[in-house]
C-alpha positions in Angstrom: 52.2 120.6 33.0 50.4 117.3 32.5 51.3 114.1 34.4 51.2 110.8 32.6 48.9 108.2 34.0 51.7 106.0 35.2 53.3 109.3 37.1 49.8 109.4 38.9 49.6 105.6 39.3 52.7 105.2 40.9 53.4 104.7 44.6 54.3 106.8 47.0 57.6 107.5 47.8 60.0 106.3 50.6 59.2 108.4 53.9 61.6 108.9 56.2 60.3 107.0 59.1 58.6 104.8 56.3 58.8 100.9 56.4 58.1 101.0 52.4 56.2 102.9 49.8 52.3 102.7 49.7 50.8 102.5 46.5 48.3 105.7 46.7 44.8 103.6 47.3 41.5 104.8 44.9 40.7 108.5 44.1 37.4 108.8 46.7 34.3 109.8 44.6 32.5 113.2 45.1 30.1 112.7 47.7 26.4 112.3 45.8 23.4 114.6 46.9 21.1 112.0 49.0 18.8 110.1 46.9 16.2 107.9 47.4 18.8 105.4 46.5 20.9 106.3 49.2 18.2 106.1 52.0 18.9 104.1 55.2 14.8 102.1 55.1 13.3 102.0 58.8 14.2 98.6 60.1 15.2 99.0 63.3 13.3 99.0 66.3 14.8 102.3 67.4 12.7 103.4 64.2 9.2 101.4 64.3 8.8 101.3 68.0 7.7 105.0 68.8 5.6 105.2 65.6 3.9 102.0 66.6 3.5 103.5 70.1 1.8 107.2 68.6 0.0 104.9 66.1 -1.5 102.6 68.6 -2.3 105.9 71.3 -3.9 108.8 68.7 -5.7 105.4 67.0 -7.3 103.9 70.3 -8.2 107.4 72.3 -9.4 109.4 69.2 -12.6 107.9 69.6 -12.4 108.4 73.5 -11.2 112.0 73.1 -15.1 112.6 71.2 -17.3 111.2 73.9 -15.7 113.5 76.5 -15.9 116.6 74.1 -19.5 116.2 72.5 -19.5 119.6 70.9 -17.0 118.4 68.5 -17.2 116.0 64.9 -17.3 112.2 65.7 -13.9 111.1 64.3 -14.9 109.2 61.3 -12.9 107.4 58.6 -11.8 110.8 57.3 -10.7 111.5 60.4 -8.7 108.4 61.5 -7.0 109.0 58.0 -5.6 111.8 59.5 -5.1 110.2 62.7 -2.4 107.8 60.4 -0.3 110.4 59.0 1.3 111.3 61.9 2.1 107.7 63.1 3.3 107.3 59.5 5.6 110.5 59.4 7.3 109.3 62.4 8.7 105.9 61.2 10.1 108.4 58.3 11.6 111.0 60.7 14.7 110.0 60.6 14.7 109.7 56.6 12.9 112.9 55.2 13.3 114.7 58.5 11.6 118.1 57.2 8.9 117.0 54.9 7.9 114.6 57.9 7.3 117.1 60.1 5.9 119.9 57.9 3.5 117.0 57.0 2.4 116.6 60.1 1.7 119.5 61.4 -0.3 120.4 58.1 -2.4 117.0 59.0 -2.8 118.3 62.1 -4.0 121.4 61.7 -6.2 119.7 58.9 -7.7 117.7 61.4 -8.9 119.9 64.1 -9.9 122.6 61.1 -12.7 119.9 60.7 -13.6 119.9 64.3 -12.7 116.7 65.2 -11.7 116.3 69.2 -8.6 117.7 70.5 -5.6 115.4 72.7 -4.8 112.4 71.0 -3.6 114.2 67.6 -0.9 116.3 69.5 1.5 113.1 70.0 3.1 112.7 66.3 3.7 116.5 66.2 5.7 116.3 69.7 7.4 113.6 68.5 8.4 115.2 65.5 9.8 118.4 66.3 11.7 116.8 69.2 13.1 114.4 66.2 14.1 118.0 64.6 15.6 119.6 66.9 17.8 116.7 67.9 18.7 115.6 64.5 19.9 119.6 63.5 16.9 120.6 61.7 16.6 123.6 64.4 15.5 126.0 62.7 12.3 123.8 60.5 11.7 123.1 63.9 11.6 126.4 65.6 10.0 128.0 63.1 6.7 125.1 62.6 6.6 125.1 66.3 5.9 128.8 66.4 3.3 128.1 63.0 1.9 125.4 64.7 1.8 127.9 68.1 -0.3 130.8 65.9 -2.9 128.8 64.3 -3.8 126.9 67.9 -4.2 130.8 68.8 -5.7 132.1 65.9 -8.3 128.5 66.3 -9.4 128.6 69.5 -9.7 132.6 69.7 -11.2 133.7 66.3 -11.7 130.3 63.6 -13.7 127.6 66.2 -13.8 129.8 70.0 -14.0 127.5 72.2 -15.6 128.5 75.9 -13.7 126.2 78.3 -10.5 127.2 76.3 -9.1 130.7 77.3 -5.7 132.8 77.3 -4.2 130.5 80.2 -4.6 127.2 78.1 -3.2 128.5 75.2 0.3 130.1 76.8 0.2 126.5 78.9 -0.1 124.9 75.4 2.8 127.4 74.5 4.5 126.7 77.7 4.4 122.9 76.9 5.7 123.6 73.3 8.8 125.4 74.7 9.6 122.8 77.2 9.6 119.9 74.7 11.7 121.8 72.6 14.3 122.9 74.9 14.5 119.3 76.6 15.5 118.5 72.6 18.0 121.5 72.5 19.9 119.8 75.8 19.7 116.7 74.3 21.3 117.5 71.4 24.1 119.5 73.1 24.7 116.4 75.1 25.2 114.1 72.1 27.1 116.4 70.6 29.3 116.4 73.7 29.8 113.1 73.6 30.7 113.1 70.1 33.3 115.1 70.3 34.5 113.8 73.0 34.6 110.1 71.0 36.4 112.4 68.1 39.0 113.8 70.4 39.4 110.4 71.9 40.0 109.3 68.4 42.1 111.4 67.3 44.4 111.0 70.2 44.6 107.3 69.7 45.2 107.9 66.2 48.4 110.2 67.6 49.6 108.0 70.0 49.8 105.4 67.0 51.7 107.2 65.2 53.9 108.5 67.4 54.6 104.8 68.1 55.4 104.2 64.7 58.0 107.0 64.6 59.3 105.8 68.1 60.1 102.3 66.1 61.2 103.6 63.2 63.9 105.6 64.9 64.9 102.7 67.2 65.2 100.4 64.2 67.4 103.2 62.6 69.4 103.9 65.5 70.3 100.4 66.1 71.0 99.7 62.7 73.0 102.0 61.4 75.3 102.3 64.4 75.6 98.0 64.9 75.8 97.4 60.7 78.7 100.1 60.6 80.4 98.6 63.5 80.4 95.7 61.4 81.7 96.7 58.7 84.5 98.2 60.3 85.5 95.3 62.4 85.1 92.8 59.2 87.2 95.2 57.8 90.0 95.2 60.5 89.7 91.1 60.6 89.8 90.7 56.7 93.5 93.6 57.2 95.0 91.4 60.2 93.7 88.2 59.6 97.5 86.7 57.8 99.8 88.6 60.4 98.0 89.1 63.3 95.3 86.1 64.1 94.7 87.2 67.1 93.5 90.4 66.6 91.7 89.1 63.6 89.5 86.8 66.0 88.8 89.8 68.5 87.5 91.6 65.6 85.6 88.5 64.9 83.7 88.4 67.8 82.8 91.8 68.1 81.2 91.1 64.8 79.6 88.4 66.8 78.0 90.3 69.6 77.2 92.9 67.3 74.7 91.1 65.2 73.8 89.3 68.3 72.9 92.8 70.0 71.4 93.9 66.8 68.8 91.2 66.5 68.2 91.2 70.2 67.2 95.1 70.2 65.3 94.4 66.6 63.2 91.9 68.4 62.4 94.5 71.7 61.5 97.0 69.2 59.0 94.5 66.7 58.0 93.2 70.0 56.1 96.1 71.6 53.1 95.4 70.7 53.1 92.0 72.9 52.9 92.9 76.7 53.8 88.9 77.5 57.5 89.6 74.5 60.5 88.9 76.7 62.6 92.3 76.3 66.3 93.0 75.5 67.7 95.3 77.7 66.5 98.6 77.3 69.0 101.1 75.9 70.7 103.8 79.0 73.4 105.2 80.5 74.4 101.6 82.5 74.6 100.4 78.8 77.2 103.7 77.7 80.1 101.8 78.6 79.4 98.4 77.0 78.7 100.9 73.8 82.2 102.2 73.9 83.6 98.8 74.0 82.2 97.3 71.2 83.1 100.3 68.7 86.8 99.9 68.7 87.1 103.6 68.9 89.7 105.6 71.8 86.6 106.7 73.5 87.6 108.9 76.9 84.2 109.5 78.7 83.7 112.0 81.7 80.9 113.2 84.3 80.9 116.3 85.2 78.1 117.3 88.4 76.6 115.3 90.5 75.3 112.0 89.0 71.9 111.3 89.8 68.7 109.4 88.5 67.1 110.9 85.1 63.7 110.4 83.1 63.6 107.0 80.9 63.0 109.0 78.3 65.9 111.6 78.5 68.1 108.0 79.3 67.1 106.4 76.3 67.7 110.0 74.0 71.0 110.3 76.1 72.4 106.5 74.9 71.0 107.2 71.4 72.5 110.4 70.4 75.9 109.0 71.8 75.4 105.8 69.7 74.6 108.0 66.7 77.6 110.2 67.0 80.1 107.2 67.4 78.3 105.8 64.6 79.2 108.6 62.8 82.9 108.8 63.8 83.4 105.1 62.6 81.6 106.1 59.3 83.6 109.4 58.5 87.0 109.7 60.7 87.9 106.3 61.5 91.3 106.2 63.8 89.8 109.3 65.2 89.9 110.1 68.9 86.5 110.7 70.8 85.6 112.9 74.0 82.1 112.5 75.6 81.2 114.4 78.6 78.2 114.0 80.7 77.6 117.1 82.5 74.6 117.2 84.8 73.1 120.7 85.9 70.4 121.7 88.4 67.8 121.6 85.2 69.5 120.1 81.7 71.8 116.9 81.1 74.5 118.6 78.8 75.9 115.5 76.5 79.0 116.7 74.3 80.6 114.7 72.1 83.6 115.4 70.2 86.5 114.2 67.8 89.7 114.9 66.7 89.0 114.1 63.3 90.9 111.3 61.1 93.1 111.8 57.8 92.0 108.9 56.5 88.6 108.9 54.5 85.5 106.7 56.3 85.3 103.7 54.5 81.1 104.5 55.0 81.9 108.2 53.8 79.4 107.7 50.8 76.9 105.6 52.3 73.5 106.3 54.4 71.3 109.1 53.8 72.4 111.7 55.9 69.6 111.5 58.3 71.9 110.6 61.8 72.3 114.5 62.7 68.5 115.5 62.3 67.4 111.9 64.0 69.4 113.1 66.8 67.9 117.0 67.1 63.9 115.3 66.7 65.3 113.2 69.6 66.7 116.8 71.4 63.7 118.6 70.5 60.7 116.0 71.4 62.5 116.2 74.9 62.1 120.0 75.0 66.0 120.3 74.3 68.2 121.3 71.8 71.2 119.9 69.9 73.8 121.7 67.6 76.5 120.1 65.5 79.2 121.7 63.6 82.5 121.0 62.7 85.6 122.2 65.1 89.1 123.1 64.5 90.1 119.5 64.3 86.8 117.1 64.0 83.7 117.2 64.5 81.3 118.4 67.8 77.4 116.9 68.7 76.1 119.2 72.1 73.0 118.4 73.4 71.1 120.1 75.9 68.5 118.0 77.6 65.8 119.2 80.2 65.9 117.5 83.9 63.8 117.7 86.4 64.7 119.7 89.0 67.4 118.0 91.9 65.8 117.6 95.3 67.6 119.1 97.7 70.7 117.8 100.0 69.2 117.1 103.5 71.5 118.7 106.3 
C-alpha cells in the first residue's frame, strides 16, 4: 500500500513517556563514494609538519649520502626529483592513503635503480607505511612492505651487488621494516582502544539521559494523575455539600488547596533536577505514606507487618509511588470504597499489598486517563528487580508488589 506524502510528513506520534510529538527531522542522504569534492585539504600542522621534516632531511643529506658512497651516481636534478615525491606523498597520506604510499615506494625503488646513494630516500617510505598501518590500510601496507623487502634483496644481491652489503644488512634492513611496522600495529590497537572506550562512554551517557527522561516522565505522571484526581473528587464533594453542609464543603476546599499546592511543589523538584543549586520539595517515601492517606479522603487502614527497618531510596520512592497510584486508582474507579495496605517486610523483599472492597457506585474518572497506572507501576516493580501483579478479587480490586531488600544485618546478642 502507498502512503500519501502528508501520512509520511506527519509527526510522530505521542510516546508514552513523551513530552509531545516530534516532527520526523530530514530523510539522511545515501552516503556518497569519496570524491575529490569531499576531501579534507592538508592544512593542519599535524599534516605539513612531518612532510616538511622528510622534505627538508632526504633534500639536505642526499647530497651528503654521495660523498660517503663514491661508487654511486651523484644525485642530480633527476634525482632530487625523486627525492620530492616522497616528501610530497606524505602531506597526502592522510588523503589518498594507498596511492601515496604505492607511489612512493615505486619512486623509491626508481631512485636507487639509477644508482643514486642509499639512506636519505628510506624516510618517506617509513613514514608512509607506518601512516598505513595506523590509518587501516593493513594489508597495502603489509603487502608493499614485503615488495619493497624483495626488490632491496633482489638489488643488492643480483641487479647492483654491492660488496660492503651482505645477508646480515639485508635481514637488519628486514628487521627494521618489521619493527616500524609492528610499533604501527600497537599503535593502532591503542587508538582503537581508546575509541571504543570514548564510544562506550558515549553510549552510557546517552543511557543515563534517557533513563532520566523516563525517571521524569513517570514522576510527572505519578504526581499528576494521582493530585489532579484528588481534585476532582474533593471539588466534587465541595460543589455536593457546599448548601447543607459548609463546613465540610470548606475541608474539601482546602484539600483542593494543598493538593495543587503539593502538586506544583513536586512538578518544580522534578523540572528542577537538572540545577544542583534548585531548592527541593520533599522527596516522596514512606515518612510521606501517611500524609498521602490523608489528603485522599479515602477509609485507608494501613499495617506493618515484620520488623521495620531502613530501605534503598530507590525501593522508598517505588514503595510511595505504587501506593499513590493504586489510591489514585480507587478514587478514579470505586469511590466510597474501603482500602487495606499492608507493609510487610521480609529478610530479602518489601511485600506492599494493596486492596479494596470495591464501590457500587461508578468512578466519576471511570472513562478518563489512558490506562497506563497498572503498567507504570510493574516498570517501577520490575526496574527494582521485583515484580507486581494486579487482578480483581472477590469484592474489589488487589495491587501486590514484591520488592527486593538488601539483606537485614543481624541482631547483636
Amino acid at each position: 500500500m502507498t502512503q500519501s506524502a502528508g501520512r509520511l510528513n506527519s509527526p510522530r506520534p505521542y510516546t508514552r513517556w513523551g513530552i509531545g510529538a516530534c516532527p520526523r527531522g530530514p530523510t539522511r542522504p545515501s552516503r556518497p563514494w569519496r570524491t575529490v569534492a569531499h576531501v579534507r585539504a592538508p592544512n593542519r600542522w599535524t599534516d605539513i609538519a612531518p612532510a616538511v621534516l622528510v622534505g627538508v632531511f632526504q633534500l639536505t643529506t642526499g647530497r651528503g649520502a654521495w660523498v660517503v658512497q663514491p661508487e654511486r651516481v651523484p644525485t642530480d636534478a633527476r634525482g632530487y626529483a625523486l627525492l620530492a615525491i616522497g616528501p610530497a606523498m606524505v602531506l597526502l597520506r592522510r588523503v589518498w592513503t594507498t596511492p601515496a604510499l604505492v607511489i612512493t615506494t615505486v619512486a623509491t625503488c626508481v631512485y636507487l635503480l639509477a644508482g643514486y646513494a642509499y639512506g636519505p630516500v628510506f624516510a618517506a617510505p617509513i613514514v608512509m607505511h607506518y601512516t598505513a598501518v595506523t590509518r587501516g590500510h593493513r594489508r597495502a601496507a603489509w603487502l608493499s612492505a614485503l615488495g619493497f623487502s624483495a626488490f632491496i634483496f633482489a638489488y643488492t644481491t643480483w641487479i647492483a651487488p654491492t660488496p660492503h652489503i651482505d645477508w646480515f644488512h639485508n635481514l637488519s634492513a628486514l628487521a627494521f621494516v618489521l619493527l616500524v611496522l609492528t610499533v604501527a600495529e600497537i599503535v593502532k590497537a591503542q587508538r582503537e582502544r581508546l575509541a571504543e572506550r570514548r564510544r562506550v562512554a558515549s553510549e552510557e551517557g546517552r543511557r543515563q539521559a534517557s533513563e532520566e527522561r523516563l525517571t521524569m516522565a513517570q514522576e510527572l505522571h505519578d504526581v499528576l494523575a494521582h493530585n489532579i484526581s484528588l481534585i476532582h473528587v474533593q471539588a466534587s464533594t465541595a460543589l455536593h455539600l457546599m448548601d447543607d453542609h459548609p463546613e465540610q464543603a470548606r475541608t474539601a476546599l482546602a484539600t483542593i488547596k494543598q493538593a495543587s499546592k503539593d502538586v506544583l511543589g513536586e512538578m518544580r523538584s522534578v523540572i528542577n533536577v537538572l540545577r544542583e543549586d534548585a531548592p527541593r520539595f520533599p522527596t516522596a517515601g514512606l515518612d510521606r505514606l501517611d500524609d498521602l492517606i490523608e489528603r485522599t479522603g479515602l477509609d485507608v487502614a494501613k499495617r506493618v507487618e515484620g520488623a521495620r527497618r531502613p530501605v534503598p531510596p530507590s525501593v522508598e520512592r517505588a514503595v510511595f509511588r505504587i501506593i499513590q497510584e493504586c489510591l489514585t486508582n480507587v478514587t478514579r474507579h470505586a469511590p466510597g470504597a474501603k482500602v487495606a495496605i499492608t507493609l510487610e517486610y521480609g529478610p530479602r523483599e518489601l511485600v506492599i499489598r494493596v486492596a479494596d472492597t470495591g464501590s457500587a457506585e461508578p468512578g466519576a474518572l471511570t472513562d478518563a486517563g489512558g490506562g497506563n497506572g497498572i503498567p507504570g507501576m510493574r516498570e517501577r516493580a520490575h526496574a527494582l528487580g521485583g515484580t507486581l501483579t494486579a487482578a480483581p478479587g472477590a469484592t474489589g480490586f488487589t495491587v501486590v508488589a514484591r520488592l527486593p531488600l538488601p539483606a537485614a544485618a543481624p541482631e547483636e546478642p
